[in-house]
C-alpha positions as CSV (number, residue, x, y, z in Angstrom):
1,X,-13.7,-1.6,15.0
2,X,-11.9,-4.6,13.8
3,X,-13.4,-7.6,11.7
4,X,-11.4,-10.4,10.7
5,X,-13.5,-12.6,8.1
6,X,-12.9,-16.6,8.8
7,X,-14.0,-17.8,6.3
8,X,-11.8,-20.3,4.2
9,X,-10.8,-17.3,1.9
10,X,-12.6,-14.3,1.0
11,X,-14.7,-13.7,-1.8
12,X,-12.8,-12.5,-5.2
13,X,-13.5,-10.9,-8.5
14,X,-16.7,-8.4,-8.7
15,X,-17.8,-9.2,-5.3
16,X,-14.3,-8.1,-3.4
17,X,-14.6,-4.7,-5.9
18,X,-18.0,-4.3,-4.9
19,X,-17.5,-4.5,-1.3
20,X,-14.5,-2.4,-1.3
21,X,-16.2,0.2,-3.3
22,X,-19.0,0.3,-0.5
23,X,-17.1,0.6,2.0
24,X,-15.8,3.5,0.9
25,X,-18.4,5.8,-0.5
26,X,-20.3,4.3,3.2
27,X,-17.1,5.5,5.2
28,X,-16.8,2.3,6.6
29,X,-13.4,2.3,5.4
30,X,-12.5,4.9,7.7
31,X,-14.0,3.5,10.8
32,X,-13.3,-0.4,10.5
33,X,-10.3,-2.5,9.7
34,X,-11.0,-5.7,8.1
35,X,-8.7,-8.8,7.7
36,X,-9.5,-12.1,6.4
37,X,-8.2,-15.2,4.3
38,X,-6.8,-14.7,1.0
39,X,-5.5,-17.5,-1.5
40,X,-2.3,-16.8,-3.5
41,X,-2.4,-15.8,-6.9
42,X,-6.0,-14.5,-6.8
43,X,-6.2,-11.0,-7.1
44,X,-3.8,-8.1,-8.9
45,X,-2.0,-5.6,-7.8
46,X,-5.2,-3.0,-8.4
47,X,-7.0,-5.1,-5.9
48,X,-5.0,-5.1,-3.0
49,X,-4.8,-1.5,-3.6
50,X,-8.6,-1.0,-3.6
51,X,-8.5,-3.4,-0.2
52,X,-5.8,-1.1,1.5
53,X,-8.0,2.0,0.2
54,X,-11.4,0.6,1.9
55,X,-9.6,-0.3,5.4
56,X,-8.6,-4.3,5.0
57,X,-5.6,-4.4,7.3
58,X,-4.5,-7.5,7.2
59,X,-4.3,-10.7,4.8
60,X,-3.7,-14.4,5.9
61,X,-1.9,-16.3,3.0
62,X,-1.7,-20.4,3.6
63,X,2.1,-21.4,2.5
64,X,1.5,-25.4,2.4
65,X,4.4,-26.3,0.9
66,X,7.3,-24.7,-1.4
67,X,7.5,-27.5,-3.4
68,X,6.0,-27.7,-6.4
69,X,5.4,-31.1,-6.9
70,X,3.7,-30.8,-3.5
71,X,1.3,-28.0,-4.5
72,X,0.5,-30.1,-7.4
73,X,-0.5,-33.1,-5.6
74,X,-2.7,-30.8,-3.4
75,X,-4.6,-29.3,-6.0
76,X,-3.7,-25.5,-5.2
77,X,-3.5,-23.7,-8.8
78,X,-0.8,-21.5,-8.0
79,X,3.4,-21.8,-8.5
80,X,5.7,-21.3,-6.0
81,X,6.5,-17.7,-7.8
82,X,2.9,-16.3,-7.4
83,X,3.2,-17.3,-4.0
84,X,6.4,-15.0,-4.1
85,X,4.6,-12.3,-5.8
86,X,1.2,-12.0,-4.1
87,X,3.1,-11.4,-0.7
88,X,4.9,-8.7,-2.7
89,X,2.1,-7.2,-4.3
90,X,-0.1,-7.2,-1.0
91,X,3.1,-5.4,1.2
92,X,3.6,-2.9,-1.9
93,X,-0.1,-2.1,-1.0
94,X,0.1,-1.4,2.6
95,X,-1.1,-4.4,3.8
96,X,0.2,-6.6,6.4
97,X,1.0,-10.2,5.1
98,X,0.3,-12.8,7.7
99,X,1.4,-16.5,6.6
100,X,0.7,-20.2,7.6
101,X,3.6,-22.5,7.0
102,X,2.7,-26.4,7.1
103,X,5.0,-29.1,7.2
104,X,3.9,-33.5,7.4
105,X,2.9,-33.7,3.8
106,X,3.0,-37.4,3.2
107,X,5.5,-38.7,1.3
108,X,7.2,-35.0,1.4
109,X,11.4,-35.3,1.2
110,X,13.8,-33.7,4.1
111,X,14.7,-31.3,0.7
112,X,11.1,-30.1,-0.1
113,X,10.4,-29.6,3.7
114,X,13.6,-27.3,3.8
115,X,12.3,-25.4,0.5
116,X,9.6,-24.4,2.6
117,X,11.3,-23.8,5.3
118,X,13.2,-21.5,3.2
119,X,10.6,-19.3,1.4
120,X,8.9,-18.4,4.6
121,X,12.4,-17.3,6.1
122,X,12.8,-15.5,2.4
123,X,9.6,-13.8,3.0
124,X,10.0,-12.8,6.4
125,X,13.3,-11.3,5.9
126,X,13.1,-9.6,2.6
127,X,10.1,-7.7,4.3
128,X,7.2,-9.8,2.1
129,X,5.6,-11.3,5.5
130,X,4.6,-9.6,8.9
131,X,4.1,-12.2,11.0
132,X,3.8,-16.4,10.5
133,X,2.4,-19.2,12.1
134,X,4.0,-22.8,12.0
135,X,1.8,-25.6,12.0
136,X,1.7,-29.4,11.0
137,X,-0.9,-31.2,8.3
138,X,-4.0,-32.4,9.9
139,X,-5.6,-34.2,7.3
140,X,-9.4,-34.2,9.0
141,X,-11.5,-36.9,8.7
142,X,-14.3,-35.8,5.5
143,X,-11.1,-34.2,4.0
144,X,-10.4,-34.8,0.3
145,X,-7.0,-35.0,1.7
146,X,-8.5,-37.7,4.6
147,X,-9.5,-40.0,2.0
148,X,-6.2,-39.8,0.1
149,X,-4.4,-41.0,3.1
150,X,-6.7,-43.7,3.8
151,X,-6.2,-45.2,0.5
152,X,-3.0,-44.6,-0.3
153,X,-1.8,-45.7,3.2
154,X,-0.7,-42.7,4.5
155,X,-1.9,-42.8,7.7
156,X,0.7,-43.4,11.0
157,X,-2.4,-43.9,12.7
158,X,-5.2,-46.4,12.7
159,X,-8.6,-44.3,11.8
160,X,-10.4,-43.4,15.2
161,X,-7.1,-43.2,16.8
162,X,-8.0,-39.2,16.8
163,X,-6.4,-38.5,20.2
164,X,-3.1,-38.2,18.0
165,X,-5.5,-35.4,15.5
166,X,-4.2,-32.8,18.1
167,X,-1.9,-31.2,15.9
168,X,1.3,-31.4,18.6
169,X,2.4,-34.4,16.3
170,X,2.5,-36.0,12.6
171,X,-0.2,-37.9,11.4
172,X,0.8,-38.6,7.8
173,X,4.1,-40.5,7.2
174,X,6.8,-38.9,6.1
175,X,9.3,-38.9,2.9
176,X,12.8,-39.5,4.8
177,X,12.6,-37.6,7.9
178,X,11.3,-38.9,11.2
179,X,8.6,-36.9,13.0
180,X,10.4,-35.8,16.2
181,X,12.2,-34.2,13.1
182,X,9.2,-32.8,11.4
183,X,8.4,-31.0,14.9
184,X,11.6,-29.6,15.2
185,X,11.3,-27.8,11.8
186,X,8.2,-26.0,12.8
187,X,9.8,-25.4,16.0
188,X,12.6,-23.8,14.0
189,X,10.2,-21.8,11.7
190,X,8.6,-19.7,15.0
191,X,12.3,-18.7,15.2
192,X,12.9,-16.9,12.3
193,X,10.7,-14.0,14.5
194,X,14.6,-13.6,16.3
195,X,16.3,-13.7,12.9
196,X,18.7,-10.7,13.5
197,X,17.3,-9.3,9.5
198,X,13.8,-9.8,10.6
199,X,14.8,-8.0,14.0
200,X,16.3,-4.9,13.1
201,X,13.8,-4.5,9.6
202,X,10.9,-4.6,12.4
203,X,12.5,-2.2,15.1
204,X,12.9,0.0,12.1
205,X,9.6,0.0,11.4
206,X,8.2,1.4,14.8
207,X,6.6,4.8,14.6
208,X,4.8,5.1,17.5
209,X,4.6,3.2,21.4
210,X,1.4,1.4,20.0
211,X,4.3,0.0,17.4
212,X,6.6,-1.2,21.2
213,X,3.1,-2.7,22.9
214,X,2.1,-4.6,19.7
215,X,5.5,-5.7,19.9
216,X,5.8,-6.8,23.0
217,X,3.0,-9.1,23.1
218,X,4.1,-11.0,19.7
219,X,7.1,-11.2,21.7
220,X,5.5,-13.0,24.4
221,X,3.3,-15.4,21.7
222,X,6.6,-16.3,20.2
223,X,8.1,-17.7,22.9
224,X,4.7,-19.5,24.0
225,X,4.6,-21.0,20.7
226,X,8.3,-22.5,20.4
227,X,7.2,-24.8,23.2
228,X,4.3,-26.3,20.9
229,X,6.5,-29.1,19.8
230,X,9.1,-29.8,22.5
């Protein structure tokens, strides 16, 4: 059985070790693979091992932005090394590293949207992170980050314009890039999956025709998803 927990991260500290522990001495561990939300900077390197060890699979790590002014602003606790090093911790584990890049933080500079751009290509080729997703900042109305951009005048749209909230286009405004350019970028992040590094590191990596199949069909949602922003 697989379970992937949606929650906006999963629980850390005593709880995670007490639920991996369980599943263990239960044998769950042996007969379900569990994925779910993680934050960076967290957990240590014991605790991933503990995850691997009572059948978590898979980890989804949110990659908002590279630059650390940016990661400031938002409030996220962590440095762009931990970011680095939690990838590296989780993969020396065993565990598949699954990331979400955003881009269309307000005010954010054509440099600091490149830095991002950068680290997820730096992860995905040095072998840190599986698989990514691109996606651009929807800051939801009831947001902490909603309310910023109402006061500060971030908005590109008049509140209760929401048909524009589809997440196909940028909503905040941007440092000094346009958004047909801020599209692009997260156009160009899906393609790092045809980077020849990432390529040949991931046909190395097949061990079995469950390995081709699963390949196969990200193949397939690759393509599908460097339309998103045309």
């Amino acid at each position: 059985q697989t379970v992937f927990d949606d929650t906006g991260t999963f629980p850390i500290g005593n709880y995670l070790r007490k639920f991996c522990r369980l599943m263990i001495e239960r044998g769950y561990s042996e007969e379900v693979r569990f994925s779910c939300n993680m934050r960076f900077g967290a957990l240590t390197r014991e605790d991933y091992r503990l995850m691997r060890r009572a059948g978590f699979r898979m980890l989804l790590f949110g990659l908002e932005s590279a630059s650390q002014r940016i990661l400031n602003e938002l409030n996220k606790g962590v440095t762009v090394e931990e970011m680095v090093d939690s990838c590296r911790k989780a993969k020396e584990a065993g565990l598949t590293v699954h990331i979400t890049v955003m881009f269309g933080y307000a005010g954010a500079s054509r440099e600091e949207e490149l830095q991002t751009y950068q680290l997820a290509r730096k992860l995905m080729e040095d072998g840190y992170a599986d698989t990514l997703q691109s996606t651009l900042l929807m800051p939801y109305p009831g947001s902490r980050l909603y309310e910023m951009a109402v006061e500060n005048g971030w908005l590109r749209y008049s509140p209760g314009e929401w048909e524009h909230w589809d997440m196909c286009e940028p909503v905040l405004k941007s440092g000094d890039m346009s958004p047909e350019e801020v599209k692009r970028l997260c156009d160009e992040t899906y393609k790092l999956f045809l980077s020849p590094k990432y390529v040949l590191r991931r046909l190395l990596s097949i061990r079995s025709f469950g390995d081709v199949k699963f390949s196969f069909r990200g193949a397939r949602k690759i393509l599908g998803h460097i339309k998103d922003f045309k």
